[in-house]
C-alpha positions in Angstrom: 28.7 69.4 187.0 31.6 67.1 186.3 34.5 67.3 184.2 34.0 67.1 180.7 35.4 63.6 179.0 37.7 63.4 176.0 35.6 62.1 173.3 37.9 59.0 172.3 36.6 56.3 170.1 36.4 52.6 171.7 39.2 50.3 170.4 39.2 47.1 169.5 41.8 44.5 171.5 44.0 43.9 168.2 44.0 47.9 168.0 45.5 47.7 171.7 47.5 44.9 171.2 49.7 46.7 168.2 50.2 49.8 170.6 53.2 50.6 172.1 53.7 51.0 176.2 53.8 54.7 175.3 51.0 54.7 173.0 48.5 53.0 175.9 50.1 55.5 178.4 48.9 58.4 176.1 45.0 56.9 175.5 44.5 56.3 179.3 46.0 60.0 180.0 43.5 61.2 177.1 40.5 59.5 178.9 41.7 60.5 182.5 40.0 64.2 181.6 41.6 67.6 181.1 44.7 67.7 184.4 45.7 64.4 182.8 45.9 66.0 179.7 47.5 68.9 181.2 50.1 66.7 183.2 50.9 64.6 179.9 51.8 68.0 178.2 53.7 69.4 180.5 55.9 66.0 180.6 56.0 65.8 176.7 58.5 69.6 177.8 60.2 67.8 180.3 62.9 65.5 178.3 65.2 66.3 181.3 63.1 63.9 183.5 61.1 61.3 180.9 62.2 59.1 177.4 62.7 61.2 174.1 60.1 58.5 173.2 58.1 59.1 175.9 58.0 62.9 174.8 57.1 62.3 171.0 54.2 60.1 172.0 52.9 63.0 174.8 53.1 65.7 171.8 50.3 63.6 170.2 47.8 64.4 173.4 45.0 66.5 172.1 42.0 68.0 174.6 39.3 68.1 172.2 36.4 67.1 174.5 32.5 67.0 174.6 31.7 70.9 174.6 29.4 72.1 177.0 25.8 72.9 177.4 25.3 76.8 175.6 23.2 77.7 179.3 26.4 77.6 181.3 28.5 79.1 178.7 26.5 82.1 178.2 26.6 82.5 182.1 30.3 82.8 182.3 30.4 85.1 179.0 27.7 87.2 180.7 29.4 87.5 184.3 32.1 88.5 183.1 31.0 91.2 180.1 28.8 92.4 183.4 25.8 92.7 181.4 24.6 90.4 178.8 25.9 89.3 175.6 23.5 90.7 173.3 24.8 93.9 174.5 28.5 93.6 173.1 27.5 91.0 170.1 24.9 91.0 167.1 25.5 87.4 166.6 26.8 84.5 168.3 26.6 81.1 167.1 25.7 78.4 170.0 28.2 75.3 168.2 31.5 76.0 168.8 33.9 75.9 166.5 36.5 74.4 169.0 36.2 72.7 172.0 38.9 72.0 174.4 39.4 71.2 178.0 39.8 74.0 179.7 37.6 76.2 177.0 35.6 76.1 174.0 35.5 79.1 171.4 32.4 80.2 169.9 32.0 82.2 166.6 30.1 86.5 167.0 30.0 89.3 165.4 30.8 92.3 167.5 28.0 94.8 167.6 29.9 98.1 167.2 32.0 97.7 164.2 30.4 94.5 162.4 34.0 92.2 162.9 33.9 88.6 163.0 35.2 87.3 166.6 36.4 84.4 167.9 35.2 84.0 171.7 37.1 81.5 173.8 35.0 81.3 177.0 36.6 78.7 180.0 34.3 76.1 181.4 32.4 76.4 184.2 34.1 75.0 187.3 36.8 73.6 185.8 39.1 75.2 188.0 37.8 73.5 191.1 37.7 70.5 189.4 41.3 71.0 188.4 42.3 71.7 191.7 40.9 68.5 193.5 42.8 66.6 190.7 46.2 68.8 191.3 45.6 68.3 194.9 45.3 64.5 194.4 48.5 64.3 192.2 50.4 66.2 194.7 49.8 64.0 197.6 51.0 61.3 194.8 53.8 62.6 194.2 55.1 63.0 197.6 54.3 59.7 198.3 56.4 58.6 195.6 59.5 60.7 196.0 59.7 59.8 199.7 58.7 55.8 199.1 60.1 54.6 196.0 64.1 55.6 196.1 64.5 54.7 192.2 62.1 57.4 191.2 63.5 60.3 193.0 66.1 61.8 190.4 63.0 62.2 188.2 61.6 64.6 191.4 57.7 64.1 190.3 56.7 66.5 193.0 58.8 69.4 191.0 57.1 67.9 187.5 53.6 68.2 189.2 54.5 71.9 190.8 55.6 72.7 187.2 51.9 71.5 186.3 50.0 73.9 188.6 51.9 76.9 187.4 51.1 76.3 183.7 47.6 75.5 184.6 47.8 78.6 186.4 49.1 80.7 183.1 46.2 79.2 181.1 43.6 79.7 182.9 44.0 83.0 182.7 43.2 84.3 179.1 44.6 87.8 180.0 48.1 86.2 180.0 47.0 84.7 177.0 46.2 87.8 175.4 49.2 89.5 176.6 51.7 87.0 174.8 50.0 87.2 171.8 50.2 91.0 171.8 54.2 90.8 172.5 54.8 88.2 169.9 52.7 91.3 167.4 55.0 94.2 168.5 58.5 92.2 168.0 57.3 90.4 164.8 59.6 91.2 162.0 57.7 88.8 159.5 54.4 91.0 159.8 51.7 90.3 158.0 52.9 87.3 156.4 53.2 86.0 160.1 51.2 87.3 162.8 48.8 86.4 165.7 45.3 86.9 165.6 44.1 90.8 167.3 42.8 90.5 170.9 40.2 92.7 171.5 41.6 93.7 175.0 38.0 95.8 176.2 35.7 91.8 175.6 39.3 90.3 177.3 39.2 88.7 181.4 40.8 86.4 183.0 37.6 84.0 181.6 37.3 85.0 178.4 39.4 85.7 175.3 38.0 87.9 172.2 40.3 88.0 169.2 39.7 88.6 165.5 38.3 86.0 163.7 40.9 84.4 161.3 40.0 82.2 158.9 41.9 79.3 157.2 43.4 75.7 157.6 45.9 73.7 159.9 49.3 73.0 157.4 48.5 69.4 156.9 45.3 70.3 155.2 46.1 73.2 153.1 45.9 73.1 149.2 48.4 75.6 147.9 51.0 74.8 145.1 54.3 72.7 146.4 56.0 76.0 145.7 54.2 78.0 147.9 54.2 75.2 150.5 58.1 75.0 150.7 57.7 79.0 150.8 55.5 78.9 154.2 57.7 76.0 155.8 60.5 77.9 155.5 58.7 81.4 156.8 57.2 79.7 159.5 60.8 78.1 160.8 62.3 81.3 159.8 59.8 83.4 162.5 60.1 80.3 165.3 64.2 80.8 165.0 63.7 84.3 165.0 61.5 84.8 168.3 64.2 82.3 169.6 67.3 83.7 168.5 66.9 87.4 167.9 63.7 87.6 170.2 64.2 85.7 173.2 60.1 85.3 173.4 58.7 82.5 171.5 55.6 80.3 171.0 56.3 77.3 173.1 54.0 74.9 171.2 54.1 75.1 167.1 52.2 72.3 166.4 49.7 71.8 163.2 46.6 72.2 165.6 48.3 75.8 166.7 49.1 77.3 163.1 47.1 78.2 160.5 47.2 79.0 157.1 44.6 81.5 155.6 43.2 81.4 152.1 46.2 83.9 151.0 49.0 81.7 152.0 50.0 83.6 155.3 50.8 82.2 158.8 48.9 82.6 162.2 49.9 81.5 165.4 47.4 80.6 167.8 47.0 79.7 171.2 49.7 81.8 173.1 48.6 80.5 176.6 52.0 79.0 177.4 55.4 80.8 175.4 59.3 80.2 176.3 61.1 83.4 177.8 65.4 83.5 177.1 67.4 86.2 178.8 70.2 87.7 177.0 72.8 85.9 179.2 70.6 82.5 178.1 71.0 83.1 174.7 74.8 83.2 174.8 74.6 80.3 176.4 72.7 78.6 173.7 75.1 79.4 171.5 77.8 78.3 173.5 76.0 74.7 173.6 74.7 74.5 169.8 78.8 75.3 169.0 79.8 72.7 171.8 77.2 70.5 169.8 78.5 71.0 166.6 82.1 70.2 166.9 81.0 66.8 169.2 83.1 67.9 172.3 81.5 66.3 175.0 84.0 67.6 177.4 82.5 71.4 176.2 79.2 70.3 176.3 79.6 68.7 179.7 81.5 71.8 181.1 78.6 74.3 180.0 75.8 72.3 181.3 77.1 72.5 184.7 77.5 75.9 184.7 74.2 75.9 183.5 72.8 73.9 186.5 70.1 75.5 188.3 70.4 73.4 191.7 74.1 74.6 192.4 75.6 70.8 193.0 78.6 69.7 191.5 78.0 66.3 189.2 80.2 63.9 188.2 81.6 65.6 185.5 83.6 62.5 184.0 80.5 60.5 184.1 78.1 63.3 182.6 80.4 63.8 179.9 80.1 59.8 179.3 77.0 59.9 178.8 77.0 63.3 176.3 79.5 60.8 174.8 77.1 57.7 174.2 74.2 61.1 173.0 76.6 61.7 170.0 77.5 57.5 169.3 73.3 58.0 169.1 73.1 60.3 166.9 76.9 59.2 164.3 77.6 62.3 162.1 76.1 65.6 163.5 73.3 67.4 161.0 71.7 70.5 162.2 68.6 69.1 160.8 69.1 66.7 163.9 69.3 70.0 166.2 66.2 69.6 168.0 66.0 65.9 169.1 69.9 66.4 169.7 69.4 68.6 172.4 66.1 66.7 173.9 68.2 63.3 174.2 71.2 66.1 175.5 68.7 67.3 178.3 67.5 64.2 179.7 70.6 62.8 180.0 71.9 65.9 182.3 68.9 65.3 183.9 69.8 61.4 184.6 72.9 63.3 186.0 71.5 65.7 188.7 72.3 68.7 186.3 68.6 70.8 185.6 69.0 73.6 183.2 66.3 76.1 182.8 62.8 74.7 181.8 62.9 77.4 178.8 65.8 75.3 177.1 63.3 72.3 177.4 60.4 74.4 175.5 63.0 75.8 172.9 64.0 72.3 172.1 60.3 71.3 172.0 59.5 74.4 169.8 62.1 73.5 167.1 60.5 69.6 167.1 57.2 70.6 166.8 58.0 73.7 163.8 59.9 70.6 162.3 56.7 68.3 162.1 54.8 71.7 160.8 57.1 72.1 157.7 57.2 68.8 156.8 53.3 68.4 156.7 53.9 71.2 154.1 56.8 70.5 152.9 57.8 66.3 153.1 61.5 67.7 152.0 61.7 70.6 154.5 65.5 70.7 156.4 65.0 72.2 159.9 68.7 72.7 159.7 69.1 75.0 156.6 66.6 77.1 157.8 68.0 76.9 161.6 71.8 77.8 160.3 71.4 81.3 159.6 70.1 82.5 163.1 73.2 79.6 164.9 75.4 82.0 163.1 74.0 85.2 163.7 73.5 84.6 167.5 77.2 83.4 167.4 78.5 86.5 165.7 76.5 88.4 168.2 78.0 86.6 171.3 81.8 87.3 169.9 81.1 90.6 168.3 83.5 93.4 170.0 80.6 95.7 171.2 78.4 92.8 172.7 82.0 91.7 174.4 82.7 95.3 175.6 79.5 95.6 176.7 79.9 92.2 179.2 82.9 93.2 180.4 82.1 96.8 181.5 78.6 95.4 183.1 80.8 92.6 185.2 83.3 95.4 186.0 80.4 97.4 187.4 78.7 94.9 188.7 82.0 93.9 190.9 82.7 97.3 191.6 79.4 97.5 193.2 79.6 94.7 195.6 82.9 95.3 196.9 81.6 99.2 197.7 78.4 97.1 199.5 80.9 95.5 201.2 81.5 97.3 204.4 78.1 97.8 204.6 77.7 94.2 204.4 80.2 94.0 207.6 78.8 96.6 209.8 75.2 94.8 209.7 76.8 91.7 210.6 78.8 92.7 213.3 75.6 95.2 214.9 73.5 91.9 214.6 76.5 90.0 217.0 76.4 92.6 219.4 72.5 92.7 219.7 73.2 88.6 219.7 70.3 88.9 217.0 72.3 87.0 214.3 71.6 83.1 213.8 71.7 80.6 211.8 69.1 78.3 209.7 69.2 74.0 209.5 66.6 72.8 206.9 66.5 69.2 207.4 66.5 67.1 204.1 64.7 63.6 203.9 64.0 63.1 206.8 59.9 62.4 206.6 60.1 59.1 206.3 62.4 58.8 209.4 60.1 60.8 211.2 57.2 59.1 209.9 58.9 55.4 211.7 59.3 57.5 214.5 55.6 58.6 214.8 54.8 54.9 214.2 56.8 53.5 216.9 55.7 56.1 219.4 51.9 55.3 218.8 53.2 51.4 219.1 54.5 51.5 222.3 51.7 53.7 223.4 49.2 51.5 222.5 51.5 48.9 224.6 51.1 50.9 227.5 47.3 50.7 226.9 47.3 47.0 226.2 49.2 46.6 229.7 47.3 48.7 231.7 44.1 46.8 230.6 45.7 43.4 231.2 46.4 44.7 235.0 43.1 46.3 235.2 41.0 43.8 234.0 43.6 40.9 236.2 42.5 43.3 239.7 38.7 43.1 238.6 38.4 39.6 237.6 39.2 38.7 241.5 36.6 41.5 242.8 33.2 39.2 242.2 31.6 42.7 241.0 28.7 41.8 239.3 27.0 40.8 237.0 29.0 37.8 236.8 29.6 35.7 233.6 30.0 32.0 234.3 31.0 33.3 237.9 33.9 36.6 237.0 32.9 39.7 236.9 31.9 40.4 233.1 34.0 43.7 233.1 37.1 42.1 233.6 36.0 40.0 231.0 35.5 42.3 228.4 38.4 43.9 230.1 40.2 41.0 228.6 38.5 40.2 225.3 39.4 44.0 224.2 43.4 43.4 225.5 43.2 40.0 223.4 41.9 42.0 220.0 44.4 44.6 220.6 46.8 42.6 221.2 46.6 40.7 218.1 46.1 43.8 216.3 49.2 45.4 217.1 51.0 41.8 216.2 49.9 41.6 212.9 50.3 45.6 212.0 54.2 44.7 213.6 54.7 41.7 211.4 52.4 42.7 208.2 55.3 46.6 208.4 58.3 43.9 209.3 57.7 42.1 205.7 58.5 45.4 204.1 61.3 46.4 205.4 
């Protein structure tokens, strides 16, 4: 079976002509099939390695794709329910009501209690096909990162490693299930935000049960303008709140991952990929946004590198240049700017060599995209009035005396710890010298491509060795009169010689056609 296509309607040559470079990249990602689509999504949370522009345009990829046939479906709802699916449902309807490209979801009615259901069974084979494709873009991307010097600082074997482990994560619903069930115990904003019920004992890795919950996406929903600024503001005020008080939060906000139900409440769907802050991460957040907010670059520059997750020391006067020309961007800072602040923020640390964890990327992302929501409802909705509150709160929390106490008696006992492991830490060391069992580890960096020339040369000069000993070879025989002769020499020195001439050439032209691209 091959891997479903998006369904994409063909465009004429003026209506490819107006696009943009970013707007082309996006169709031919969208017609590429479901990995593409996967890879463009994953870049569109990656502002530390592509364009801000680049990353508005990737938010717009949708998977909606051809569903497929109800035969193969039902075989992977039935394999894994172990039985068959009249056994656990009294109805299911055979059009889905979605249809993605990893899964479609399919509307039942569960047998035992009479409860509408909304089954999201993955497609068949899709991870194998998936895999060949990750496999393919891997081999890519190390062909790139060793061969094409300018590309490196945007380390596309890291961006495509980043794309197998959230492939990995949503492909299996039970992770799925799980963040949707964690968002629903720390929800504060329950029931007038909430996440649909997962019906854990229907749930696999393959297949996804949850209630059934009716409704519309927020740029279709006919409420009263009142009611509308009402739900932008709740939904912003929950996305702040799993941020700021939380730490757990939907990654992805977008219109197509809300809805709004007949009685004017708010659902999140489609947990498969959510954003994880440790306490020590939050601080640090609030660190940054106050950096941010009183335009110090020098701050701002001084926290990201102690924010940096690969341990090297940047150019601190030159990353603090470039914070410098973020600001010029931006004139007079607006927390309503917050979110795209921060995105143009990240990539230029990454331009810098400084990568800070991928869940500031997501959180940045999340803010955008609950941004985009409100104003569908609301065209007058101010991400920054409704983000102040929870700035403020998390800042109070970072300088409140308790929370301070508390950071100083954990670092106190944390020291206190490690130097009581400390002649512990000696005596190994010094039984590993007397049992000469101690060594040490070289991991050589870059160096393929060296050893690539290398491997070249050697199979070069061998094949020189071969060329010669055929010329000799085929010289001794020609003077032999073995026969069958050819125009009176011995026709295996002759051949002896034709096959030295082809090599011989062959070897030239791989030598000169290498020399011209060097």
């Amino acid at each position: 079976m091959g891997v479903p296509k998006p369904l994409v309607r063909a465009m004429t040559s003026r209506e490819v002509a107006a696009m943009s470079t970013w707007q082309r990249l996006r169709h031919a990602i969208e017609d590429l099939g479901p990995t593409f689509v996967k890879l463009g999504q994953v870049l569109s949370t990656r502002p530390d390695r592509v364009p801000q522009a680049l990353v508005e345009e990737l938010g717009n990829l949708r998977d909606q794709v051809k569903p497929e046939p109800i035969e193969d479906i039902l075989a992977i709802l039935e394999a894994e329910l172990g039985c068959s699916k009249d056994n656990h449902f009294s109805e299911f309807e055979v059009v889905p009501i979605g249809s993605g490209s990893i899964a479609q979801v399919h509307r039942a009615t569960l047998r035992s209690t009479g409860e509408l259901v909304a089954v999201k069974i993955q497609r068949p084979n899709i991870e194998k096909a998936i895999h060949a494709d990750l496999e393919i873009l891997a081999w890519m991307a190390k062909e790139t990162h060793e061969r094409v010097p300018s590309l490196r600082p945007y380390n596309l074997p890291e961006i495509v490693e980043a794309l197998h482990e959230s492939l990995r994560l949503e492909m299996d619903f039970s992770n799925e299930a799980r963040n949707a069930a964690l968002f629903c115990l720390r929800n504060p904003h329950g029931p007038q935000v909430f996440a649909p019920r997962v019906y854990e004992d229907y749930t696999s890795r393959r297949i996804l049960v949850t209630e059934l919950v009716h409704g519309t996406s927020p740029d279709r929903v006919v409420l009263p303008a009142e009611r509308k600024r009402e739900l932008a503001r709740l939904g912003a005020d929950s996305i702040f709140d799993q941020i700021i008080r939380s730490g757990f939060f939907h990654a992805d906000p977008h219109p197509g991952n809300i809805i709004v139900t007949p009685d004017g409440r708010i659902c999140f769907i489609d947990w498969g990929i959510a954003g994880q802050l440790t306490r020590k991460m939050r601080f640090r957040l609030a660190e940054l946004l106050d950096a941010v907010v009183h335009l110090d670059p020098e701050r701002v520059a001084r926290i990201a590198v102690a924010m940096n997750e690969t341990g090297r020391r940047p150019d601190e006067e030159r990353l603090e240049m470039q914070v410098t020309h973020v600001f010029n961007r931006y004139g007079d800072f607006r927390l309503s700017q917050i979110g795209h602040i921060i995105v143009d923020l990240i990539y230029a640390l990454g331009q810098n060599g400084v990568r800070i964890p991928r869940a500031y990327t997501m959180l940045a992302r999340a803010v955008i995209s609950i941004e985009t929501t409100g104003r569908k409802l609301d065209p007058e909705f101010d991400i920054g009035a409704a983000a102040r509150p929870f700035i403020l709160s998390l800042a109070r929390e970072r300088t409140r005396p308790r929370s301070v106490a508390r950071h100083l008696m954990w670092s106190l006992g944390s020291n206190l710890q490690k130097i009581n492991e400390l002649p512990g830490d000696f005596q190994r060391i010094f039984r590993r010298l007397e049992r000469d069992d101690l060594g040490i580890n070289l991991h050589h960096r870059d160096l393929e491509p060296f050893g690539n020339d290398v491997q070249k040369s050697a199979n070069r000069l061998s094949l020189a060795v071969i060329l010669g000993a055929s010329i000799i070879g085929s010289s001794i025989v020609i003077t032999t009169g073995i026969k069958p002769l050819i125009g009176g020499y011995p026709a295996i020195g002759l051949v002896g010689y034709t096959f030295s001439g082809l090599l011989g050439m062959w070897v030239a032209l791989d030598i000169l056609r290498h020399g011209r691209h060097k």
